[in-house]
C-alpha positions as CSV (number, residue, x, y, z in Angstrom):
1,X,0.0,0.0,0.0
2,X,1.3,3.2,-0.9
3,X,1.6,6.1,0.9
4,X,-2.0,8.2,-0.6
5,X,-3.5,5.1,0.2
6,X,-2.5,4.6,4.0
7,X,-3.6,8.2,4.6
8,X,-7.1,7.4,2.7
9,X,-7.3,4.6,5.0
10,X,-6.3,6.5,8.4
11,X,-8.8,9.4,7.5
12,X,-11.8,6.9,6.7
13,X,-10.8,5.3,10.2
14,X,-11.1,8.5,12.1
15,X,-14.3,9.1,10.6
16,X,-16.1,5.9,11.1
17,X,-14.0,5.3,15.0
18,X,-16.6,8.5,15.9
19,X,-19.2,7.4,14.8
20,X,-19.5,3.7,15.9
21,X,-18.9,5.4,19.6
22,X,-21.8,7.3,19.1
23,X,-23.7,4.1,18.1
24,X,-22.7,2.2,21.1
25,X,-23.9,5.5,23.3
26,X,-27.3,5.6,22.1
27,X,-27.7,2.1,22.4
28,X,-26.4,2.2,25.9
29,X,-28.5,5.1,26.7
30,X,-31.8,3.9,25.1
31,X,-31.7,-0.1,26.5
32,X,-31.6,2.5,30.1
33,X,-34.9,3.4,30.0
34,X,-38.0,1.6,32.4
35,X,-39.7,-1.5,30.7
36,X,-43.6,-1.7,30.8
37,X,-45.7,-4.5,31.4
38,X,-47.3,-6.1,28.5
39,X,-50.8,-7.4,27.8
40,X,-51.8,-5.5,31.4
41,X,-55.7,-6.4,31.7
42,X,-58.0,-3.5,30.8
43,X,-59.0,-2.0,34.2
44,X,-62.8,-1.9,34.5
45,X,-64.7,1.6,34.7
46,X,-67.8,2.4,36.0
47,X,-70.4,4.2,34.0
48,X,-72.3,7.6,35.4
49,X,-71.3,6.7,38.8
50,X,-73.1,3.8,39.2
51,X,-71.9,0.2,40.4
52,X,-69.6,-2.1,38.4
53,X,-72.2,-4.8,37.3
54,X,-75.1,-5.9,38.9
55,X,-73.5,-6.3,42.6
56,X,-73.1,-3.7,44.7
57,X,-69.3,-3.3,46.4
58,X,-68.5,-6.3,48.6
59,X,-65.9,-8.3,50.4
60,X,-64.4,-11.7,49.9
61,X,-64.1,-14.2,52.1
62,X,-62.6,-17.4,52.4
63,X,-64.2,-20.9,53.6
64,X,-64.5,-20.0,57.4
65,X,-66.3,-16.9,56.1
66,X,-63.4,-14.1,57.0
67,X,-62.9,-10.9,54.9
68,X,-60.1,-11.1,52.4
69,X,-58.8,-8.1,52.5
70,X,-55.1,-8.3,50.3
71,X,-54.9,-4.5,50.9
72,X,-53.7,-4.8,54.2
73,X,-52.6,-7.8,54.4
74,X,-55.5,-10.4,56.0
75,X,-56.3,-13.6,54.8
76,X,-54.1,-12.4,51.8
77,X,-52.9,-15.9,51.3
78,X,-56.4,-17.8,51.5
79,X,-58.4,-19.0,48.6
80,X,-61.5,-16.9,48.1
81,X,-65.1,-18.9,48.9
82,X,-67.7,-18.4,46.8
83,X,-70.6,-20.1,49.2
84,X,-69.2,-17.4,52.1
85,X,-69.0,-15.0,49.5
86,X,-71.4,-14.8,47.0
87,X,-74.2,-16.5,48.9
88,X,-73.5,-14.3,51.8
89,X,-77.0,-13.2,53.9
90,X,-79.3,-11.0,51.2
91,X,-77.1,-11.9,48.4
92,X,-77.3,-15.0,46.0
93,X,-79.1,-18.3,46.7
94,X,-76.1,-20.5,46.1
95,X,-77.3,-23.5,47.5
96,X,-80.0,-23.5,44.5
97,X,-77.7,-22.0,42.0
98,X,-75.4,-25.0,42.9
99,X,-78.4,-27.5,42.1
100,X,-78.3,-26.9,38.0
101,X,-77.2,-29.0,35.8
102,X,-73.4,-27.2,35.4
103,X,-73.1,-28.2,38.9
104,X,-74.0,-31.5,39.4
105,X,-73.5,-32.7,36.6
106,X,-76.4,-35.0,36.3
107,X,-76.4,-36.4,40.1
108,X,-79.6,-37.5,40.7
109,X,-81.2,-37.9,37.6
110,X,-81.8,-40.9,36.0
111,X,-80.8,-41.4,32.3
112,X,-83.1,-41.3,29.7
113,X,-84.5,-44.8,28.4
114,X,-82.3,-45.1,24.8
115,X,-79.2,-43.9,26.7
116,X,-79.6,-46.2,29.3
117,X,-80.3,-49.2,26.8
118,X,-77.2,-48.1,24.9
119,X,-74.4,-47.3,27.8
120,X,-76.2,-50.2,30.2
121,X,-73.8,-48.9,33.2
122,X,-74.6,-45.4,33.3
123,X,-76.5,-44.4,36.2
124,X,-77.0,-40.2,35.0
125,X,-77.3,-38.3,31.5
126,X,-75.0,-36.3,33.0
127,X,-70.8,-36.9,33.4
128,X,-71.4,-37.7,37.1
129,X,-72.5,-41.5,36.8
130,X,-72.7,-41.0,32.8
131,X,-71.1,-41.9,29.5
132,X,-67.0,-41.4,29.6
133,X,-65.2,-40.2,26.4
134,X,-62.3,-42.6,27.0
135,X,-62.6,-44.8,24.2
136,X,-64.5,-48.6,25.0
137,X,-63.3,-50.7,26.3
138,X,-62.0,-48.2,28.7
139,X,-64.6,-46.5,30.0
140,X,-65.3,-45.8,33.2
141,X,-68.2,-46.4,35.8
142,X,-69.2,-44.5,39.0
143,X,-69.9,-47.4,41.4
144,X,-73.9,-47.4,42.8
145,X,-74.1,-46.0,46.6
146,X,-74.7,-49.4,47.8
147,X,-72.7,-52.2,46.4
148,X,-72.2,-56.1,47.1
149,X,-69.0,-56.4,46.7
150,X,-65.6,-54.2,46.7
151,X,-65.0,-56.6,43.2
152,X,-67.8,-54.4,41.4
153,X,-66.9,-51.1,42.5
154,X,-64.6,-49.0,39.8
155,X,-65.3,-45.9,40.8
156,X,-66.4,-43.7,44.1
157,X,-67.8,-40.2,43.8
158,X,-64.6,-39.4,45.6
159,X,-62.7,-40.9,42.4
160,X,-64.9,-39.1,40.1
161,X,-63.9,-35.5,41.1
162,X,-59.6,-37.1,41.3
163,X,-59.5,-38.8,38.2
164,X,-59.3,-35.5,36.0
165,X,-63.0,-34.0,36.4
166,X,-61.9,-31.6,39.0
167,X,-59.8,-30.1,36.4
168,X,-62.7,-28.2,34.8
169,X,-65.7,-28.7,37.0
170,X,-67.2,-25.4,38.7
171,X,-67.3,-26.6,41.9
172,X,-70.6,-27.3,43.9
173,X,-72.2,-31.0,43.6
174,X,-70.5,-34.0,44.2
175,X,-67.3,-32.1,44.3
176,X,-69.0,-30.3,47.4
177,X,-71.2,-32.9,49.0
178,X,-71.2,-36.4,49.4
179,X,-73.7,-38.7,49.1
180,X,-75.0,-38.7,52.3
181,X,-75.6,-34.8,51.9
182,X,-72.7,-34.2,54.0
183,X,-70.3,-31.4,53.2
184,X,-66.3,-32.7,51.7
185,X,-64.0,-31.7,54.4
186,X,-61.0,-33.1,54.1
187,X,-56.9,-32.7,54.5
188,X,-55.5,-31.4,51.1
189,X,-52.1,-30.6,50.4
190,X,-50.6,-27.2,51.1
191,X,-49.7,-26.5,47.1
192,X,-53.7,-28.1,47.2
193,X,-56.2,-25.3,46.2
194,X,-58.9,-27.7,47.6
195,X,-58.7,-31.8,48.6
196,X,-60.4,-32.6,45.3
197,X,-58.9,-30.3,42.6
198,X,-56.1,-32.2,40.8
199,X,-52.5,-30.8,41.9
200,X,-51.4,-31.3,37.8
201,X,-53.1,-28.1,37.4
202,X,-49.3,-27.1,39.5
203,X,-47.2,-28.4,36.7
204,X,-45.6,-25.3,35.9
205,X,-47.1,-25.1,32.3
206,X,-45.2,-28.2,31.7
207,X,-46.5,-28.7,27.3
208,X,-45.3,-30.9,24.4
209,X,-41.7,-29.7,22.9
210,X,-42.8,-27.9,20.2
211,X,-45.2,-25.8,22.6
212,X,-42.7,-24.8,25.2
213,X,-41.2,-21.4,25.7
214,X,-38.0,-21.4,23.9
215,X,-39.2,-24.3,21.1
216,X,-39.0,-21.2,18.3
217,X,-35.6,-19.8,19.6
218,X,-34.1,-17.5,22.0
219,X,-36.4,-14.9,20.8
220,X,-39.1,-15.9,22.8
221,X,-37.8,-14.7,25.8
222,X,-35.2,-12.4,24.6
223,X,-37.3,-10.3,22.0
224,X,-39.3,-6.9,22.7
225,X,-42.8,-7.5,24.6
226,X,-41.2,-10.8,25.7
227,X,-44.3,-12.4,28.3
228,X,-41.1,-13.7,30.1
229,X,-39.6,-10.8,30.9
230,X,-42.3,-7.9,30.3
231,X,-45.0,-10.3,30.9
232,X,-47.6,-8.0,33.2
233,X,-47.3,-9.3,37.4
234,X,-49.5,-8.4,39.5
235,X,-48.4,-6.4,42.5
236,X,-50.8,-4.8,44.7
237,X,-54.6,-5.9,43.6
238,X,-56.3,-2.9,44.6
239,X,-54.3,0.6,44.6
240,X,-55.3,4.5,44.9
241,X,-58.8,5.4,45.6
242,X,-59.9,3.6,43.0
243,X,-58.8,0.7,44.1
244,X,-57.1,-0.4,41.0
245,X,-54.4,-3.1,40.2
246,X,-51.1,-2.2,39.9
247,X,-48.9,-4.5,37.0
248,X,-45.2,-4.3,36.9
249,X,-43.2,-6.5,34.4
250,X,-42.0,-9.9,35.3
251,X,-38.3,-9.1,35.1
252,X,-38.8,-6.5,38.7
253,X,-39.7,-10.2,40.1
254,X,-36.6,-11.9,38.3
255,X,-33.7,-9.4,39.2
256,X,-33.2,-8.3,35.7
257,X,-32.7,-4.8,35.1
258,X,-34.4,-3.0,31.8
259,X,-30.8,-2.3,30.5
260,X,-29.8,-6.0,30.5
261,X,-33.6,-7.1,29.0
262,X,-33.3,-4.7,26.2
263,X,-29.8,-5.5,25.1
264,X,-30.5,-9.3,25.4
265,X,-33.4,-8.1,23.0
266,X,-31.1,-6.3,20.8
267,X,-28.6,-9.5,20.6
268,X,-31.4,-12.0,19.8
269,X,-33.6,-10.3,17.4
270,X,-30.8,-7.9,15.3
271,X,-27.1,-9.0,16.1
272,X,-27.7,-13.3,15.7
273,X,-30.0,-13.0,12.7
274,X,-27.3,-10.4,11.4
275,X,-24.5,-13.1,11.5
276,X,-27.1,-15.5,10.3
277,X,-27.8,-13.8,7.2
278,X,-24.5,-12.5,6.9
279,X,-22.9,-15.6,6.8
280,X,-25.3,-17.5,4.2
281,X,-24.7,-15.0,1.8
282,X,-20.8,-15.1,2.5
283,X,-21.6,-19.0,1.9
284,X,-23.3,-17.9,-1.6
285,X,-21.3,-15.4,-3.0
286,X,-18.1,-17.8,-2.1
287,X,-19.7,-20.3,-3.7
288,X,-20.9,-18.0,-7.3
289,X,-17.2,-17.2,-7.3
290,X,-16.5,-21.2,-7.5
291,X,-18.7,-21.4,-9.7
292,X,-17.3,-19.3,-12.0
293,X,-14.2,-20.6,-12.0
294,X,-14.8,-23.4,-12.9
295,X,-16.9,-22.6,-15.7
296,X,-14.0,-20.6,-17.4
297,X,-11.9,-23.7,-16.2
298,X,-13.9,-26.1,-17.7
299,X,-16.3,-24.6,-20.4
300,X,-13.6,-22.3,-21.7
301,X,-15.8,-19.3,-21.3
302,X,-14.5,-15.3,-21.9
303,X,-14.1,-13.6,-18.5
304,X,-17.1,-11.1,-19.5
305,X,-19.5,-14.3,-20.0
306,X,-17.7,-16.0,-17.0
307,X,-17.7,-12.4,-14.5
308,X,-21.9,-12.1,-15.5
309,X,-22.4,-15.7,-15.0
310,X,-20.9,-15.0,-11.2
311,X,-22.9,-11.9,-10.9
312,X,-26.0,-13.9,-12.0
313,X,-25.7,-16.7,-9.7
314,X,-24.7,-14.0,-6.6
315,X,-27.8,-12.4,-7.0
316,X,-30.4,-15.3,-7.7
317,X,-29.2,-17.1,-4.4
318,X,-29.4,-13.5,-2.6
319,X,-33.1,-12.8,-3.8
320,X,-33.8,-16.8,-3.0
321,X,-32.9,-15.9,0.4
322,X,-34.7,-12.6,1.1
323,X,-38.0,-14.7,-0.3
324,X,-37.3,-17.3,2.8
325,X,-36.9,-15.0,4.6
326,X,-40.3,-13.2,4.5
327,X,-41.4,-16.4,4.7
328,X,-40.2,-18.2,8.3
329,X,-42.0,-21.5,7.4
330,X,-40.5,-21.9,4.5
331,X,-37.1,-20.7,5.9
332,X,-37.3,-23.1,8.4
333,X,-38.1,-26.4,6.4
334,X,-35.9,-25.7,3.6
335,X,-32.7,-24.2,5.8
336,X,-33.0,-25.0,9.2
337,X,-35.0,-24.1,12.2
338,X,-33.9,-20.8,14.3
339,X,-34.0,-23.3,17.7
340,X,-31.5,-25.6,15.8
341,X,-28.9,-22.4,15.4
342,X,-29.3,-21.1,18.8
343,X,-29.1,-24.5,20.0
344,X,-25.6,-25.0,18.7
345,X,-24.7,-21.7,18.4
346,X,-21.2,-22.3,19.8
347,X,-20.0,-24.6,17.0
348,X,-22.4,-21.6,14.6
349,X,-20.0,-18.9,15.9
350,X,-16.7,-21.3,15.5
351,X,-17.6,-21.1,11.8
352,X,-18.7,-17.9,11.2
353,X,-15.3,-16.9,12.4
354,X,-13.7,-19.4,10.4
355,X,-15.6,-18.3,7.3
356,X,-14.2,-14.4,7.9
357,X,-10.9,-15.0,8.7
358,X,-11.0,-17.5,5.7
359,X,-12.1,-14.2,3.1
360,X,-9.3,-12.2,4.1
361,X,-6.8,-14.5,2.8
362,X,-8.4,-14.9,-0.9
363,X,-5.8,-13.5,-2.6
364,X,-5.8,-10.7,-5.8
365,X,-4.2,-9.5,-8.3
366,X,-6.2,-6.1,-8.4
367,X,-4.4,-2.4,-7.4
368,X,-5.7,1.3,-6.9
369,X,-9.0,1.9,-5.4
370,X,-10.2,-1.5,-5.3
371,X,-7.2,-3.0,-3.6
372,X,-7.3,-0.1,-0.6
373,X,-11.4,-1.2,-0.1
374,X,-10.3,-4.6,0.1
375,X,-7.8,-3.8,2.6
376,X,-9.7,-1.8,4.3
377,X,-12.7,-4.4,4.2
378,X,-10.2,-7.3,5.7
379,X,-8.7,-4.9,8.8
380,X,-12.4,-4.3,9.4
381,X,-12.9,-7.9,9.4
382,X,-10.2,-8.4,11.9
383,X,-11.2,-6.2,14.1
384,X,-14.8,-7.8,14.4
385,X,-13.1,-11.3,14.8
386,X,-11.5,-9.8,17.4
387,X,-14.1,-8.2,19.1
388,X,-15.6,-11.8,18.8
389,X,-12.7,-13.7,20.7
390,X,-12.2,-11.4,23.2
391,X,-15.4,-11.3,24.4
392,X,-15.3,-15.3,23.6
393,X,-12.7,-15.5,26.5
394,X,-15.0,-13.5,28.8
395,X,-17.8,-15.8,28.3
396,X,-15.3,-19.1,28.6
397,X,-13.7,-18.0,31.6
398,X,-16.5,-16.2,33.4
399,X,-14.7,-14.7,36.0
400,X,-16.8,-14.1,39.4
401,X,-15.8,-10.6,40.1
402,X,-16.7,-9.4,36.8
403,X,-20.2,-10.5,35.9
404,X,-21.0,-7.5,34.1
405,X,-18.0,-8.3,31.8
406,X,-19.4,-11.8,31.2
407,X,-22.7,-10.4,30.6
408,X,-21.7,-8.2,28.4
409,X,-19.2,-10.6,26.2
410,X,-22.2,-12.4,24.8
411,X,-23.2,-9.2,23.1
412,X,-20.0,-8.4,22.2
413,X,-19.4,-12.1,20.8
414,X,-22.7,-11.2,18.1
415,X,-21.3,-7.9,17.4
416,X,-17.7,-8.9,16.3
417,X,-19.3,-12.1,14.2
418,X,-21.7,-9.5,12.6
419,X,-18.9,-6.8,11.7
420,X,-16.7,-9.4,10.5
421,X,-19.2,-11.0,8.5
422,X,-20.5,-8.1,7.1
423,X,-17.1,-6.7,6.1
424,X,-16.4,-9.9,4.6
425,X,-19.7,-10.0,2.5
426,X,-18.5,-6.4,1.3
427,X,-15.0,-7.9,0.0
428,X,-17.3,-10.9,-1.5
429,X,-18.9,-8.5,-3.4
430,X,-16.7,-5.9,-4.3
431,X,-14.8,-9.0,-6.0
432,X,-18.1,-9.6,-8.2
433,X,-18.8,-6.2,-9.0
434,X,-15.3,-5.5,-10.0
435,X,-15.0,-8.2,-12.2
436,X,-17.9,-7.2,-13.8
437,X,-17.0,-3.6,-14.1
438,X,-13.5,-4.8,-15.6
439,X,-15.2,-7.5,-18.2
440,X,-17.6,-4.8,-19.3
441,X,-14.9,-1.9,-20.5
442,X,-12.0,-4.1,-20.9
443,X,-12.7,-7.8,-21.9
444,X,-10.4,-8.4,-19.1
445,X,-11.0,-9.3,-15.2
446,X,-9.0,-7.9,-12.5
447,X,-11.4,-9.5,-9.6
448,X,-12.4,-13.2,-8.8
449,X,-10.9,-15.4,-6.0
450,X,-7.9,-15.0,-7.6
451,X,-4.9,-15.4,-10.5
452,X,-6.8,-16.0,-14.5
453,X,-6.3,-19.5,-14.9
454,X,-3.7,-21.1,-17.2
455,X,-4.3,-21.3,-20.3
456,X,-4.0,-24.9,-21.2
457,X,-4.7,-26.8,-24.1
458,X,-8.0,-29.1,-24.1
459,X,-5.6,-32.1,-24.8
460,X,-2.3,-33.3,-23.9
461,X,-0.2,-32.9,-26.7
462,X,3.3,-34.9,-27.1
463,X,6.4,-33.2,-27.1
464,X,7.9,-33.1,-30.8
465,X,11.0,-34.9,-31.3
């Protein structure tokens, strides 16, 4: 490099070192800023001063009938009653609200004649004594009040509100009373809303792969509006003279600062699809220079026909992939899934930096302007791969005193990958577009991946004697 263009290159430096600086300081200063909650429920107004609803003001109250007052603290912890609550003295009849249909789901009531001719062990139309939907010859049957023999007896009433019905029944009926009339009272588990609800309902939202948080990616905790972290918690229920909830986002309750939730945001949605995207089309411009090659190699082809079949090919694949891309289903069954490259995102990362170091040493035989760009392009691409292992170390190491430093290396990891990648798609291209330039006004090539190939003869000749 001469001498104009080492000062080109210092004075392009000093303009871009300023502004990269203040990129970092915004984002810094902008991932600062409070989180709100999302999907906060839509407080409820009253109209014209009247009463929410049809039911004046009124207290809860738990099973031994005391106020629930969360406010200030008493009976905060107790599960709600609806019998103390709602059929309170001058309020609802519950005990003949709880004799419909909803509620005892057909206790009482004999079947009609076809059913019972049909399902011959049913003893109600209803799902209390009635027809199961496990499929025959699995079904089960609620054992009579009085029976012979333990031998005949599959299921008790006590077995009917266990064995999955307590999930989704309202409550009232047999999961209330017994058959003698007599109200259920019995020991229950502390993590137990009740002796007969089922304690699955506790399972920590436990679903099938596919349906679990995290099954489409780090994104779905790390993304903006994230449930996980800016999912809306509930943290007084009744504030302010007008007694309204206050919500604050779930990542007060986790210890996470906005700062950190906004710039995991920023590394999972911007910098990892960066490298990503940045890579692949590394991978497809490296591979339309190939391509090329070998077509003047092996086809015999004049650089221009050779340099527009490489420009061709660069910007098919490059259009192919912003198509996927709008599309994510697509994306995802012809590529691979975003879980798959987060998920191994460590051997990811060990070739994306392999792939930029590996464009810096493609040699040229180009001078002038284009061989300062591609200088400059490769120390850019340097100094993102080091970016990358630096902060690499950091994460390897994680040193106790410094979390913040181990923290922040994960960024910083996605950042270098991305600037290196990037600087590396520019040299890519610049190699296709000046080749093309060159073929156009000169016949001649001065881009490529390298040296023109030899010019051999199509078949071995023998040496004359």
């Amino acid at each position: 490099m001469n001498l104009p263009e080492s000062q080109n290159a210092a004075r392009m430096t000093r303009t871009l070192l300023p502004i990269l600086v203040l990129v970092i300081l915004s984002v810094a200063t902008s991932c600062s800023r409070n989180l709100d909650p999302v999907s906060v429920p839509e407080p409820q107004k009253a109209a014209s001063g009247k009463a929410l609803g049809v039911c004046p003001p009124f207290p809860l109250r738990d099973e031994a009938g005391n106020v629930i007052n969360p406010v200030k603290g008493k009976n905060d912890t107790m599960p709600y009653s609806p019998r103390q609550t709602c059929g309170a003295s001058g309020c609802h009849d519950y005990a003949k609200i709880t004799e419909g249909f909803h509620f005892t789901q057909g206790k009482g009531e004999a079947p009609p004649e076809e059913f019972a001719a049909r399902y011959n062990w049913v003893t109600s139309p209803g799902n209390y004594g009635g027809n199961w939907c496990s499929p025959s010859p699995l079904y089960r049957q609620l054992a009579p009040k009085k029976n012979p023999s333990a031998r005949t007896i599959d299921m008790t009433s006590f077995d009917f509100v266990t064995a999955t019905c307590g999930n989704c029944h309202p409550g009232g009926g047999p999961l209330e009373f017994d058959r003698e009339g007599k109200w259920r009272d019995l020991p229950h588990k502390e993590y137990e809303a009740t002796a007969y609800a089922s304690a699955y309902k506790f399972s920590h939202d436990i679903a099938p792969a596919r349906a679990a948080l995290g099954a489409a990616g780090c994104t779905e905790c790390h993304s903006t509006g994230s449930p996980f972290f800016q999912g809306a918690v509930l943290d007084a229920a009744f504030t302010g003279n007008d007694a309204q909830p206050r919500w604050i986002p779930n990542h007060t309750l986790l210890g996470v600062s906005p700062f950190w939730v906004r710039l995991g945001a920023i590394r999972e949605q911007w910098l990892k699809p960066l490298v990503y995207g940045f890579g692949t089309i590394a991978i497809l411009l490296l591979a339309s220079l190939g391509i090329g090659r070998l077509l003047r190699m092996r086809l015999r082809l004049s650089s221009r026909a050779t340099n527009l079949a490489t420009a061709f090919i660069s910007l098919f694949g490059i259009l192919a992939l912003g198509s996927l891309i709008t599309t994510p289903d697509w994306l995802s069954y012809i590529l691979v899934r975003r879980f798959t490259l987060d998920a191994n995102h460590a051997l990811i990362s060990l070739l994306a930096f392999c792939l930029a170091a590996g464009i810096t040493f493609i040699p040229t035989n180009s001078g002038g302007r284009f061989n300062l760009v591609l200088r400059m392009s490769n120390g850019l691409t340097w100094t993102g791969l080091a970016l990358a292992s630096l902060s690499g170390a950091f994460m390897f190491i994680k040193i106790g005193a410094l979390p913040t430093i181990t923290r922040f290396s994960y960024t910083g990891l996605e950042l270098g990958l991305a600037i290196a990648l990037f600087a590396g798609v520019m040299a890519l291209a610049l190699r296709v577009i000046n080749g093309c330039r060159s073929s156009n006004f000169t016949g001649t090539t001065d881009g490529g991946l390298s040296e023109p190939c030899a010019k051999t003869p199509p078949y071995p000749t023998k040496p004359r004697g």
